[in-house]
C-alpha positions as CSV (number, residue, x, y, z in Angstrom):
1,X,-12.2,32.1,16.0
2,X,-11.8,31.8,12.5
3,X,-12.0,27.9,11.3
4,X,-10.3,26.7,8.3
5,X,-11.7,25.0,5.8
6,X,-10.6,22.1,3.6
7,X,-11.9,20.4,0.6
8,X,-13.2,16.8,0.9
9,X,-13.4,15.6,-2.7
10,X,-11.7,13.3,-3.3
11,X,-8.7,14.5,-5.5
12,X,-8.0,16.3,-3.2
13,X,-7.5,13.8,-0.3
14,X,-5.6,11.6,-3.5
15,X,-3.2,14.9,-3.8
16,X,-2.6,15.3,0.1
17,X,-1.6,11.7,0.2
18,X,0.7,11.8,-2.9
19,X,2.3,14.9,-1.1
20,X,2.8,13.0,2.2
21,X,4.5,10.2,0.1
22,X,7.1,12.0,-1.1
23,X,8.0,13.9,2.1
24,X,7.9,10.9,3.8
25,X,10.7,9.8,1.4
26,X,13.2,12.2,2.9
27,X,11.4,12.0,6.2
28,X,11.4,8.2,7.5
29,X,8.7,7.6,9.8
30,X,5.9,9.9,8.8
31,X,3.8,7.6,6.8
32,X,5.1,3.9,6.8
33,X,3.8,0.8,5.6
34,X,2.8,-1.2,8.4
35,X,1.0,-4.2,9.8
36,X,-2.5,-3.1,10.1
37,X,-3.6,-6.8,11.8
38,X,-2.0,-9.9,12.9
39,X,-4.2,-12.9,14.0
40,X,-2.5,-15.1,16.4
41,X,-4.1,-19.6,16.2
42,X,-2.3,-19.8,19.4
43,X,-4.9,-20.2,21.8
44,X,-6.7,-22.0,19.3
45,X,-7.7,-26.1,20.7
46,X,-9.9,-28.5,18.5
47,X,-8.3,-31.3,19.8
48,X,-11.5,-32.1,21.5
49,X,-14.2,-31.7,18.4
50,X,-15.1,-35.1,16.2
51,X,-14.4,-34.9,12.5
52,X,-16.5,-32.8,10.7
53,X,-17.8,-30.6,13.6
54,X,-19.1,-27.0,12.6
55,X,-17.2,-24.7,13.8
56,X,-18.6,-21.8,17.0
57,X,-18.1,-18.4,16.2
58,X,-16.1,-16.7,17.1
59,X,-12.9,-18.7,15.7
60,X,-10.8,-15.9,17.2
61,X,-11.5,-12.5,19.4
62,X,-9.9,-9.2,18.3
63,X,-7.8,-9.7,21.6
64,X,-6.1,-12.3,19.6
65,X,-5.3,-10.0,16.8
66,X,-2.0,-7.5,17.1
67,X,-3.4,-4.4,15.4
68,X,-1.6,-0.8,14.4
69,X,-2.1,2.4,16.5
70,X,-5.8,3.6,14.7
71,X,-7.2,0.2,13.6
72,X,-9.4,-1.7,15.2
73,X,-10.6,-5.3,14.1
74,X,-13.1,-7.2,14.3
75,X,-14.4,-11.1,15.4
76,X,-12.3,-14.1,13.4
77,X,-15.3,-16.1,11.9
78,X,-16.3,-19.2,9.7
79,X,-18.6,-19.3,7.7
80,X,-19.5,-23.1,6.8
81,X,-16.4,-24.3,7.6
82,X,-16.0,-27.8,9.3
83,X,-13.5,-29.0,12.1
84,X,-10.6,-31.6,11.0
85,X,-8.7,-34.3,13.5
86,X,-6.1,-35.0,10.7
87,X,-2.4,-34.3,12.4
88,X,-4.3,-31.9,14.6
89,X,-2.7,-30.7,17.4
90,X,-3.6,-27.4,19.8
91,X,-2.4,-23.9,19.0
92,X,-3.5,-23.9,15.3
93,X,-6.9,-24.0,13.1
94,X,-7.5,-27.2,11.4
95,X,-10.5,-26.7,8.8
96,X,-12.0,-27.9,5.8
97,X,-15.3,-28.1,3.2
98,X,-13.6,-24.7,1.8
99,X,-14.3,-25.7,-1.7
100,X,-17.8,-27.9,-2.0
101,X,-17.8,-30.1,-4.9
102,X,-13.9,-28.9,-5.7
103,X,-15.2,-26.9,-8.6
104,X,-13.1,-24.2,-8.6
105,X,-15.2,-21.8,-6.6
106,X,-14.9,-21.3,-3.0
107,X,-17.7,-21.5,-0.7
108,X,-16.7,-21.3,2.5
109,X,-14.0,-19.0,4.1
110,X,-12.6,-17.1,7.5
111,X,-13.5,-13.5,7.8
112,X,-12.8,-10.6,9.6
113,X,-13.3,-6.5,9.3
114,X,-10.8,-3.9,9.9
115,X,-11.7,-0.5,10.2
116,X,-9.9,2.9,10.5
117,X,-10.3,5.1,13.7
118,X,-12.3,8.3,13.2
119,X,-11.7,10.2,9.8
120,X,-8.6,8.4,8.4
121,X,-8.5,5.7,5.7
122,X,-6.6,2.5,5.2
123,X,-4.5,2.3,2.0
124,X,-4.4,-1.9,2.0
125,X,-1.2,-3.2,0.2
126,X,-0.4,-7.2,1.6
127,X,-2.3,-9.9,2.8
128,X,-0.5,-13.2,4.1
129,X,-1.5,-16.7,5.5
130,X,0.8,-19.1,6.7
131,X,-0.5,-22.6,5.9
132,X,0.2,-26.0,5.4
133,X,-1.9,-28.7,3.3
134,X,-2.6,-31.6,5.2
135,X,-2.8,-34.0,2.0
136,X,-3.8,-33.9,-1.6
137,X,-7.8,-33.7,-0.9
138,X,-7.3,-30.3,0.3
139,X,-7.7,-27.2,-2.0
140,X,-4.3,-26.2,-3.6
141,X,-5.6,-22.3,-5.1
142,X,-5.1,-19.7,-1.9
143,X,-6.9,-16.6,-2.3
144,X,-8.3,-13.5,-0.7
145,X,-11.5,-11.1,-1.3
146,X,-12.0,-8.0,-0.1
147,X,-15.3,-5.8,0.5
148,X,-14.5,-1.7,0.3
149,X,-17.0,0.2,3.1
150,X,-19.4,-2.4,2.8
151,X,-19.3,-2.9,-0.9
152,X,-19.1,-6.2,-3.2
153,X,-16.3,-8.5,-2.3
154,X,-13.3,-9.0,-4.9
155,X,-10.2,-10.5,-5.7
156,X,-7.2,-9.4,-3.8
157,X,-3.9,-10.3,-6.1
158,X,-3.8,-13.2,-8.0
159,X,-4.8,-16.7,-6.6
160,X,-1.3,-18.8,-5.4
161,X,-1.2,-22.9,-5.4
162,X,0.6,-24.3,-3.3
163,X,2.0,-28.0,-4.7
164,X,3.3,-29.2,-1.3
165,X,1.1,-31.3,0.8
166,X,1.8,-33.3,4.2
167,X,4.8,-32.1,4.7
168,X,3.5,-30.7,7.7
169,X,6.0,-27.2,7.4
170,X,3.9,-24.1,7.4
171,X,4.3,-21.5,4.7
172,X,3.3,-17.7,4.4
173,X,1.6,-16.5,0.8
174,X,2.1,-13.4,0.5
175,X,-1.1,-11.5,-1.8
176,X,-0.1,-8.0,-3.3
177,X,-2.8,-5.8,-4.5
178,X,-3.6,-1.9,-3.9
179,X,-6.9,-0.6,-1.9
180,X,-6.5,2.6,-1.1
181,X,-8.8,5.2,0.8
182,X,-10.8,2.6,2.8
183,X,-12.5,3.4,5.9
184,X,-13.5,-0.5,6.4
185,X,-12.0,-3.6,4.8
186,X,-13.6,-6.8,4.8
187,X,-11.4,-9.7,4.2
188,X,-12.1,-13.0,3.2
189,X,-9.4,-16.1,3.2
190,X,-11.2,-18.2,0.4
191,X,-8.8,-21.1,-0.8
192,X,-10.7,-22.8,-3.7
193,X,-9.6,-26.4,-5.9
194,X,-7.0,-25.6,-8.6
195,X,-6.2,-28.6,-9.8
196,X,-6.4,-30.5,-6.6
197,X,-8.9,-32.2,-3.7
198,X,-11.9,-30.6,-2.3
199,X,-12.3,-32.2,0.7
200,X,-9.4,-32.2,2.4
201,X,-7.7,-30.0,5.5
202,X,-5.6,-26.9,5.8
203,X,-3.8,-26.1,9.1
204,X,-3.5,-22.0,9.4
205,X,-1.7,-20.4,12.2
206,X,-1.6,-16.8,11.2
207,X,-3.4,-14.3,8.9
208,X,-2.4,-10.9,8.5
209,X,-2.9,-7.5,6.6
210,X,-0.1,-5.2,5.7
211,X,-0.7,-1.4,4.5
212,X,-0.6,2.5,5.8
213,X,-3.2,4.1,7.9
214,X,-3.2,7.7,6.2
215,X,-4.7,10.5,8.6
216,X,-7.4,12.4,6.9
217,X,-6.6,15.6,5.3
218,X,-7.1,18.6,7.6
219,X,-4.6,16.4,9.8
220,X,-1.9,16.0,6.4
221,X,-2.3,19.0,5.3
222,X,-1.2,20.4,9.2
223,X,1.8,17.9,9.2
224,X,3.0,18.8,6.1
225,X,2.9,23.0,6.8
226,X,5.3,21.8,9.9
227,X,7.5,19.1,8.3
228,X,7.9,20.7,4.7
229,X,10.3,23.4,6.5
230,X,12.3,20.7,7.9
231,X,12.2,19.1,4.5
232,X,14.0,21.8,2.4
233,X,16.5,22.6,5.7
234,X,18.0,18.6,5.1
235,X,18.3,19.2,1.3
């Protein structure tokens, strides 16, 4: 049997996934933004660790994430942070020494990996963390990196302050940036001092990506040659 044959450079998966856009304009439900990951603090319980504990990894398990058909997560985990007993209570992260020094730069963060199921990429478009500040000692400038298949991590969006603290309501920041054709994501929650305390607290009950999964291109390219007849009928 005859096999066909389709290019793998990358304007062409870029073309196939314009092309799948627009169809999926006139077609709702082909290829929709979704969320990829949802972490959920709930079955998170400090209330037993002394000030300033270092934290076990794993914070979280994937089993505690809510993931999209085709994605698969990995381990929540600290790296460096410390365990807070201000207004802590069960069912939520309380952590701080994000920002050592409050210089600006962060140096300690949560992390996690998300990953696309065989051939197909992630096209990565939200990030969010709802948060509250437990007081003016803890780091006001919220911000994400992200590391491509493996590569250097970077800034996702712009960092956002948040000028509210001990009001003990939590908030979602929402980060918008555009990583497209990803076959792993590493993100990095990395809140640094922007204008504020160092030292302080932040109480986090939920971290989530938001984007497409896109199937790779043999699989598009199939798709389209049965939806694009369907297409031109509705016109």
């Amino acid at each position: 049997m005859n096999q066909m044959i389709y290019p793998t450079h990358t304007w062409f998966r870029q073309f196939i996934t314009a092309l799948v856009s627009i169809v999926a304009l006139s077609l709702p439900g082909v290829v929709t933004a979704d969320t990829l990951v949802a972490w959920d603090f709930s079955s998170l319980d400090y209330t037993a660790l002394a000030d300033n504990s270092p934290l076990s990894n794993p914070i979280l398990s994937p089993s505690a994430a809510t993931t999209s058909p085709g994605v698969t997560v990995s381990d929540l985990t600290s790296q460096g942070l410390l365990s807070s007993v201000g207004n802590l209570i069960a069912g939520e992260g309380n952590f701080k020494n994000w920002d050592v020094g409050g210089d600006g730069i962060n140096d300690n963060y949560l992390e996690y990996t998300i990953e696309a199921a065989g051939p197909d990429k992630i096209s990565l478009d939200e990030l969010q963390v709802t948060v509250w500040r437990n007081g003016g000692g803890a780091p006001n400038g919220y911000a994400f990196d992200v590391s491509v298949d493996g590569g250097d991590y970077a800034p996702f969006g712009t960092v956002l302050t948040d000028d509210l603290a001990g009001d003990k309501i939590f908030d979602t920041f929402t980060f918008n940036d555009n990583i497209s054709d990803a076959a792993t994501l590493g993100i990095r929650f990395t809140p640094r001092n922007a204008g504020a305390g160092s030292t302080g607290n932040l109480h986090i009950i939920g971290l989530a990506a938001m984007g497409t999964l896109v199937p790779e291109p043999s699989s598009l390219l199939l798709l389209l040659m049965g939806l694009l007849p369907l297409h031109f009928l509705r016109r």
